[in-house]
N, C-alpha and C positions, 0 to 999 in steps of 0.2 A: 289488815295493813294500816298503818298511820303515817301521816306525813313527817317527813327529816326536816331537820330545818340545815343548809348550805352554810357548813364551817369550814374556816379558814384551814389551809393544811397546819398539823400541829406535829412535830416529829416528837415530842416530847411525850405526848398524850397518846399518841399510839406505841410508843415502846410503853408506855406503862399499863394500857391495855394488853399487850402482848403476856408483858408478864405477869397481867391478872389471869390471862386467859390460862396460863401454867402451872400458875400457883392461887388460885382464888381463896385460898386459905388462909394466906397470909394478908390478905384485904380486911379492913375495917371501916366502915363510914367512910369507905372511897380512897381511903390513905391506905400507905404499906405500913404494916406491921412489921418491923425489922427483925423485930427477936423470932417472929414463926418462922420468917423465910431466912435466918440462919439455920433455925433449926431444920430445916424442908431441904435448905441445900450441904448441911454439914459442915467438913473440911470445905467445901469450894470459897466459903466465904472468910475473908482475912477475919482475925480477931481482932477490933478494933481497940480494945486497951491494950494486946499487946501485937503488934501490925510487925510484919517480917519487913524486913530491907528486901529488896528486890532489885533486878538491873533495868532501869528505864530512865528516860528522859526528862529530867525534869525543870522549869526556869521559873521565874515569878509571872504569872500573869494566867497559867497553862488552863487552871480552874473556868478560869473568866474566858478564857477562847472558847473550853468546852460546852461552856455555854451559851454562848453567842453561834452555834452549830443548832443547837434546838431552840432557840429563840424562833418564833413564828413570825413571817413577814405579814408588814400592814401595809405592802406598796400591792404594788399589780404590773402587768403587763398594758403599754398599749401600741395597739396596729399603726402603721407612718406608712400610708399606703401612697404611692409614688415615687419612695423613695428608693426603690429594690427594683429589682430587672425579673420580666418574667411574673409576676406576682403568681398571675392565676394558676401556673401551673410548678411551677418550682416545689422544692422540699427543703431548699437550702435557708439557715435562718440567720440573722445578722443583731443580734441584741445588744443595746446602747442604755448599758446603766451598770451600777457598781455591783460585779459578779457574787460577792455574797450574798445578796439580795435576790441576785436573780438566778443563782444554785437553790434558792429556798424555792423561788416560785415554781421553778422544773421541778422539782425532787417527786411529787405524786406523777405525774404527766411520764417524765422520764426516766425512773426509777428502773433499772435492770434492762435498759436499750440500746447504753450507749456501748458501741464495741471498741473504741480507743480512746481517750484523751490525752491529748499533747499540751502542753504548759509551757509558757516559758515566762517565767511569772519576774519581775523586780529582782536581780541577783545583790546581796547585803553586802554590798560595796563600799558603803562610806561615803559615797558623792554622789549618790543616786538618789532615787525616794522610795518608799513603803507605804501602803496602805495604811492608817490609823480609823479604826473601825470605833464606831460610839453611835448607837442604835438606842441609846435610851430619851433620844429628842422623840418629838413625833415625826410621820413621814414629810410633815411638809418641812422642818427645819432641815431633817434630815438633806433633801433634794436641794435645800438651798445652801446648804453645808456643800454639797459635793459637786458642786455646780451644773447642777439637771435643773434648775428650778430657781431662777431670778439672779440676783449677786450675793456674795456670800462667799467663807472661806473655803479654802484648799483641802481637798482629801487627802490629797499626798504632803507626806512632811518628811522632813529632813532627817537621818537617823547618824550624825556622825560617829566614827570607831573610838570617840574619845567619851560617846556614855556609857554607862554602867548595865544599862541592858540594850547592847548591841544586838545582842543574838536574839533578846526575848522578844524586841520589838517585831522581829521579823517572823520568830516560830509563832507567835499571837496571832500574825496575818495569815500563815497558811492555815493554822489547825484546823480553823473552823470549813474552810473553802476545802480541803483533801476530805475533811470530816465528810462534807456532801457529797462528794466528786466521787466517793467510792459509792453513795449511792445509788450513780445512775449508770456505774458499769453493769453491762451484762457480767451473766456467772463465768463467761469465758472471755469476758475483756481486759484490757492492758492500759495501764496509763503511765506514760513518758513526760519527764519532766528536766528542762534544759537547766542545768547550772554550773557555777564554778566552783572554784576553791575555798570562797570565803563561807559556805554552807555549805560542801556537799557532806560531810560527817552529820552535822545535823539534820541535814534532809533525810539520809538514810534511817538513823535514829528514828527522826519522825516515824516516815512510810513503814517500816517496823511496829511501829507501834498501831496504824491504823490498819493498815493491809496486813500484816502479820508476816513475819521474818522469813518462814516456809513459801511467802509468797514474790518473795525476790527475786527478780527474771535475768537481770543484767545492770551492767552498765557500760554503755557506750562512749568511746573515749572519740571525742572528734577537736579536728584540727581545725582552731575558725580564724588562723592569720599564720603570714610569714614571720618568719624573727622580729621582733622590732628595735628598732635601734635604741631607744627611749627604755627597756628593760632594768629593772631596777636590781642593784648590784650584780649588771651582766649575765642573771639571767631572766630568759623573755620566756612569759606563759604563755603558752600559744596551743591552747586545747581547752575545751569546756568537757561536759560530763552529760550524760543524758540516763537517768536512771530511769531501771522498768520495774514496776513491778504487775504481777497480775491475778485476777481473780480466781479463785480455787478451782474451775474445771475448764479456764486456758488450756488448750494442748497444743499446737506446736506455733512456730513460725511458718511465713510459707518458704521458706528458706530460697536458693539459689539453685537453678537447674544442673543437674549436672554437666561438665559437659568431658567427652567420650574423647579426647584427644589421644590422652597418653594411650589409649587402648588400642593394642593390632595383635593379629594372629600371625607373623612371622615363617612360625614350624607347622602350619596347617594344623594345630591341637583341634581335636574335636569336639574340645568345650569351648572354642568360639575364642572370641579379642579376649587378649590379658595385658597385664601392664605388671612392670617390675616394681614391688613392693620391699616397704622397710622389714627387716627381717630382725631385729633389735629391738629392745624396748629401753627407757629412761631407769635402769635400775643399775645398781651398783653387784659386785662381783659376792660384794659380803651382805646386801638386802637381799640375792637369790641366788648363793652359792650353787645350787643344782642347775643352774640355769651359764655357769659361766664353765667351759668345756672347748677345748679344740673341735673343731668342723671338718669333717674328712668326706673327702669329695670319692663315693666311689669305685668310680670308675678311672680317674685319675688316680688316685690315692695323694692329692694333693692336701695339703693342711692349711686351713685356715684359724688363725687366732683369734679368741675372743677377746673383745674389748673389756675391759676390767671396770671400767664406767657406765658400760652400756650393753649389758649381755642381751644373746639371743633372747628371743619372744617363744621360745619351747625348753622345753625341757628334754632329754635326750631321745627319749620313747616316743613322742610327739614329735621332734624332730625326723625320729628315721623312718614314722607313718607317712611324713610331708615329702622325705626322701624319695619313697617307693613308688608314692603318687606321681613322684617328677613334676613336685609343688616347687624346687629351689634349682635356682640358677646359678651356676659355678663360675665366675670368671677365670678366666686362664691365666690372669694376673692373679697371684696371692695374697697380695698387696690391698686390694681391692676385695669390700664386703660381699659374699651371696645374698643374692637378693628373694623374695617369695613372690611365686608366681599368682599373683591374683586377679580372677576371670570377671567380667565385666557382668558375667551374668547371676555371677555370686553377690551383686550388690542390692543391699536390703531395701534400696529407699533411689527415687531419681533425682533426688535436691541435697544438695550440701545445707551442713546449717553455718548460719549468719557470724561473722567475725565482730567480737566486741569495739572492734577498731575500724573509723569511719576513714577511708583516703579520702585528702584532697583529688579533686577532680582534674587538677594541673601536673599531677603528679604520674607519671608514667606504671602503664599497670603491666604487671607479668601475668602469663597465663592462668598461673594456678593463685590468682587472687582473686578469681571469680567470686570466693563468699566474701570477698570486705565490700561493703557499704561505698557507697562514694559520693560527695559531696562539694556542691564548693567552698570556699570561705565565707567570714563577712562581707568581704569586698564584691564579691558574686550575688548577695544577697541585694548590700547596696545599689549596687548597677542595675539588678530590674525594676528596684521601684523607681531608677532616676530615668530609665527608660520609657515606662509606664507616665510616667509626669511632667518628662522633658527637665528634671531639674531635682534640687535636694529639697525632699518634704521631712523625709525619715530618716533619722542615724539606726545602726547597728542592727537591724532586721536581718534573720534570718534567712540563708537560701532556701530557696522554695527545691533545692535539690535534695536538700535533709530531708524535709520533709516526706517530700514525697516519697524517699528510701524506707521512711519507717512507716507509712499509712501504705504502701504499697505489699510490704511485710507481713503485716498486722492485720488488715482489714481483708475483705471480700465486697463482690458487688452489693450494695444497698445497705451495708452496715452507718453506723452513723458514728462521725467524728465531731469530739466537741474541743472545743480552746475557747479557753475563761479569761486568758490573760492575753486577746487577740494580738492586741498593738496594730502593727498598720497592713493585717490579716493575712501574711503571710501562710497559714492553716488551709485558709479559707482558696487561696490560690491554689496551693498546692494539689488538695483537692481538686478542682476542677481542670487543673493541667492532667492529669492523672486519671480522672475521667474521661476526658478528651481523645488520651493517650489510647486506654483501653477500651473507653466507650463503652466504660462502665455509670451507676450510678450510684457510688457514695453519696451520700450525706452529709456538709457542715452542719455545727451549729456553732458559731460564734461569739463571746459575749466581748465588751470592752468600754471601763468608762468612760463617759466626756470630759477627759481631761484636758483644759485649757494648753495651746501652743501658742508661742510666737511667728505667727506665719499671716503670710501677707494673702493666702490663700484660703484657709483653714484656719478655724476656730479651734477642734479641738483635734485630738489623736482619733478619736470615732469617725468622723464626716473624713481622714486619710482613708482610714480602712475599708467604709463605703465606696469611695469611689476607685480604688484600687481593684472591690472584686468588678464593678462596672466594666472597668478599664480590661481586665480579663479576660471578662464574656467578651466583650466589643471584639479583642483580639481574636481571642478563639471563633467566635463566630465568622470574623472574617477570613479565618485559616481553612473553615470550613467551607465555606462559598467559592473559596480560588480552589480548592478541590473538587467542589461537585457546584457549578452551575445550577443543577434541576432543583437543588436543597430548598423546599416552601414551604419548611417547619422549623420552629424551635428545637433546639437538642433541650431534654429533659433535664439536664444535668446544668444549663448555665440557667443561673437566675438564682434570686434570691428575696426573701420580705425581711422589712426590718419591722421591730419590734421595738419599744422604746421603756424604761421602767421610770413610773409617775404614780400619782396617788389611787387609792381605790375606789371603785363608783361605789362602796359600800360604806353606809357609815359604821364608825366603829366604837361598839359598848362598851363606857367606861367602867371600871369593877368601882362598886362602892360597896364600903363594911357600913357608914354612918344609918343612925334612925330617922334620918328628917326626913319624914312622909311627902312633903313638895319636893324636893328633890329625886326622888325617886318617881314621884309622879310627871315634873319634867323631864328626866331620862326617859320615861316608856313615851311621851306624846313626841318627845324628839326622835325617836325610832319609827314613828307609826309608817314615816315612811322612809326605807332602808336606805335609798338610795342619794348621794350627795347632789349637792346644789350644780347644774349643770354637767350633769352625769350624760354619756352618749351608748346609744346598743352596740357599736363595735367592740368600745372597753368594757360594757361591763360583758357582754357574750365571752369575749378571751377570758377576761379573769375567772367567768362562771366552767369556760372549757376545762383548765387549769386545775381548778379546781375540783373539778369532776372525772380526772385524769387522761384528759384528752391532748395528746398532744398539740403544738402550734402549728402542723401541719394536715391539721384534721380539715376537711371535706364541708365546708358550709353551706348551705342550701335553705333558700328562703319558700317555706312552703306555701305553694299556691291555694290549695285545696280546704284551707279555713276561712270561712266569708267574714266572720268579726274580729279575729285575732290575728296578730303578727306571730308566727310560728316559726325558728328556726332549726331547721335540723345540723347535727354536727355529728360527722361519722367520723373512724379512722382505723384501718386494718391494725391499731394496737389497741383498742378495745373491745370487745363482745358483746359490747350492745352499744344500742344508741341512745342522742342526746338532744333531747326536745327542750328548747327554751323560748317562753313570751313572758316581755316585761309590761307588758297591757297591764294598765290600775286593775279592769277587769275581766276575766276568764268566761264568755258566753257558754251558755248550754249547749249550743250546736258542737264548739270547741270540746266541753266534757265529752260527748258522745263522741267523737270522733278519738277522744286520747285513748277510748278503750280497743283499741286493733293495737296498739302500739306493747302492751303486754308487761315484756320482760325489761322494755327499755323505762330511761329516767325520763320525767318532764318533770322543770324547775319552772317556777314562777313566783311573784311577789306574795307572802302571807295576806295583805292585803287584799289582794283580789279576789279573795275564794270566801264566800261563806262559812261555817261550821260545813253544811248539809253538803257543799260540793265540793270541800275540801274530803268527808268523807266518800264523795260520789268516786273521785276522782282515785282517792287508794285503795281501793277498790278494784280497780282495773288495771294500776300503771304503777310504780316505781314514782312517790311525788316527792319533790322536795321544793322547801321555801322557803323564801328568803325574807 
């Protein structure tokens, strides 16, 4: 065994591994060979002199988004510990930095875990703002560009309907950010994305294209205001869209229970409750001329017509099977449809499925609208955060009733929910009301950047969202104590840590092609030691976790049982082994002996600290890597 040296996640490098791993044929001196792996895959690959037209989506920029999707991050994660509720035992996470960046640093850790993501990303309005994304600073301009990191300009810019790439500017922001998002669904997860009319054609387009068309779930029409007087030539848009789409081995919704009203037994039948059913289907007389026929009752010998728009749902032979059964009900008005008698205990399934259509919750509900959705408005949305605050911090937030309709749908206990485009964490609420409710325990994970507000309270939209889930728990918790006095524990499910995205405790190697031997010999003595000026073991442990595919709510444990070295362990029931890290200059002998019980697990430490002979000692016995 020989020591790995701890590389940054590269999504690029492992899809091109993948496809060495397929075709190692078409490899040469580490490059692809294009003309073998035409030849390797035949027809599948377009002819590039003469390229077919195809139907897809296309704007200027698309190239350069798809690129900035595999672009490797040079930031990292760091822990803000005090600023979350609950830390030590929570799962819930709260991240404060700009979500493409921080979709990169998840994507190994959380790759195939997440079971929903909700969005409600920037809708291309014209008088709103958009993400403009430019990753070719380094991270420190970067941070100070997006205002994480000193003064410095605005990330969000202005995209009015009067440029020339309205649409691009906006599909350039999502490509990259959907690009990773379908990364971290599981194979049976779903991701929901809120928008209006000024992009939902384009969004579909998109998610078509990354999720693939076969994988189109829905779309939910919700109502998020009354008429408004202000509607522009008289008429008033008053519905958003919420598109699904989900991953290839999704299987259902949890749909809506049934519920057993209409059903009774009347005539004592001894197949149990029935309910009078439609006896007609949506067809025309000349789509199933066999199907359109007088109905004769008989015992009566009474006649009934068929509707010439809507014939019977049998054809006549079926029909008089249903007859004999004394499946069909005659009314003694002629006037009036027979209807089919169908038994309660003939139903396949105990859940109705879900209505593409969301009611407002103001809105008077009929019995048999148990599968619609229900929801409040904006103004319902509004009203809790000004509740929660005593005052207006946030416009236009979503109800935390939406939400919780479709993660209540979608999800199961301990699945995990993530929102990238938090805002003032409506997700993240809903969540934990919904927990509460069922006293279950989902999972948020939240991201959102610090963007600057005018608030006399608050700095930016992040430190809203913060103390909003606070405000939450506070609540719930106290809802919980007027119910149970004896309550002398945390519920597992209110809390949260935040995480913050800053530079990395690692320094990072510049590529040079030039021959000048000093320079190169300064690049290697400036590396000797990996670690940046003013580096701490909380950051760099998270970003080594990360990196190592550990998620942020992995298990830390500082081991007692090394007398020379700092050892920390990090465990977490999504990965199968564990994760030994000391950033000690140096790795004692007592330490080597002791890493060999450890086996099949990783231990990571500085290159630096291990000689030739104990770096050998050490792969030997354990899984090394170094940094």
């Amino acid at each position: 065994m020989h020591a790995q040296k701890l590389k940054p996640d590269n999504l690029t490098q492992e899809r091109t591994d993948a496809l060495k791993a397929s075709f190692p044929e078409a490899f040469a001196d580490g490059k692809i060979n294009w003309d073998v792996l035409r030849e390797l895959l035949g027809a599948a690959i377009e002819d590039e002199d003469r390229p077919e037209e195809h139907f897809g989506l296309f704007w200027p920029g698309k190239r350069e988004a798809r690129k900035l999707a595999a672009q490797p991050s040079h930031a990292a994660l760091h822990p803000a510990p005090g600023e979350g509720v609950n830390e030590e035992t929570t799962r819930n996470l709260f991240i404060e930095g700009d979500n493409l960046e921080v979709l990169k640093l998840l994507r190994k850790a959380y790759a195939g875990r997440v079971k929903l993501i909700y969005i409600d990303p920037p809708y291309n309005t014209g008088n709103d703002f958009i993400y403009e994304d430019d990753f070719t600073d380094s991270t420190d301009d970067y941070l100070r560009k997006t205002g994480q990191m000193g003064e410095g300009g605005e990330l969000l810019v202005s995209n009015p309907k009067s440029d020339g790439r309205f649409h691009s500017k906006w599909l350039n922001m999502m490509y990259p950010r959907l690009m990773l998002a379908r990364e971290l669904l599981i194979s049976t997860g779903v991701i929901c994305i809120s928008i209006d009319d000024n992009e939902i054609y384009n969004l579909r387009s998109l998610m078509s294209e990354i999720f693939g068309e076969e994988n189109f779930l829905g779309c939910f029409v919700w109502k998020r205001r009354t008429s408004s007087a202000l509607a522009d030539k008289l008429l008033s848009t008053d519905h958003e869209y919420i598109v699904v789409y989900q991953r290839p081995d999704f299987t259902s919704m949890r749909g809506t229970p049934k519920t057993y009203e209409r059903y009774s037994n009347p005539d004592n039948d001894p197949n149990g409750p029935w309910a009078a059913d439609n006896l007609t289907v949506g067809m025309t007389k000349d789509q199933r001329p066999n199907q359109y026929y007088d109905l004769v009752d008989p015992r009566t010998r009474k006649v009934y017509p068929p509707n010439p728009n809507r014939v019977w749902v049998y054809a006549p032979e079926s029909m008089a099977k249903a007859i004999a059964a004394e499946r069909i009900i005659f009314p003694s008005d002629t006037s009036n449809r027979p209807m089919f008698k169908r038994y309660q205990r003939e139903l396949k399934s105990d859940v109705d499925p879900i209505s593409t259509w969301i009611r407002s919750t103001s809105e008077k509900s009929e019995p048999e609208d148990h599968t619609i959705l229900r929801s409040g408005l904006n103004s319902e949305g509004n009203r809790q955060i000004q509740e929660l605050f005593g005052g207006v911090v946030f416009n236009y937030t979503k109800p935390a009733s939406l939400i919780i309709s479709l993660v209540r749908n979608l999800t199961e206990n301990d699945d995990i929910v993530l929102d990238f485009f938090a805002g003032s964490c409506t997700t993240a609420d809903a969540v934990s009301r919904l927990n509460h409710e069922e006293n279950s325990n989902r999972r948020f994970v939240v991201v959102q950047i610090p963007e600057p507000i005018e608030s006399s309270d608050f700095s930016t939209i992040a430190e809203i969202g913060k103390e909003r889930i606070r405000r939450v728990i506070k609540k719930l918790q106290t809802d919980v104590r007027k119910q149970s006095q004896s309550m002398t524990h945390e519920l597992p499910y209110l809390g949260f840590k935040v995480f913050k995205l800053g530079q990395s405790s690692f320094k990072r190697w510049e590529h040079y092609d030039g021959s000048d031997m000093q320079r190169v010999q300064d690049m290697f003595s400036q590396t000797e030691n990996p670690l940046v000026e003013g580096w701490n073991a909380p950051d760099a442990l998270t970003e080594m976790m990360l990196l190592e595919g550990f998620p942020l709510d992995s298990t830390v444990i500082e081991q007692k049982g090394f007398k020379h070295n700092h050892v920390m362990l990090v465990e977490s029931d999504a990965c199968a082994h564990r994760l030994f890290v000391c950033l000690d200059p140096q790795i004692k002998a007592d330490t080597i002996a002791q890493m060999g019980q450890i086996k099949r697990d990783v231990f990571v430490c500085l290159d630096s600290a291990l000689t030739d002979e104990t770096k050998m000692q050490l792969s030997d016995v354990c899984r090394l890597k170094v940094v």
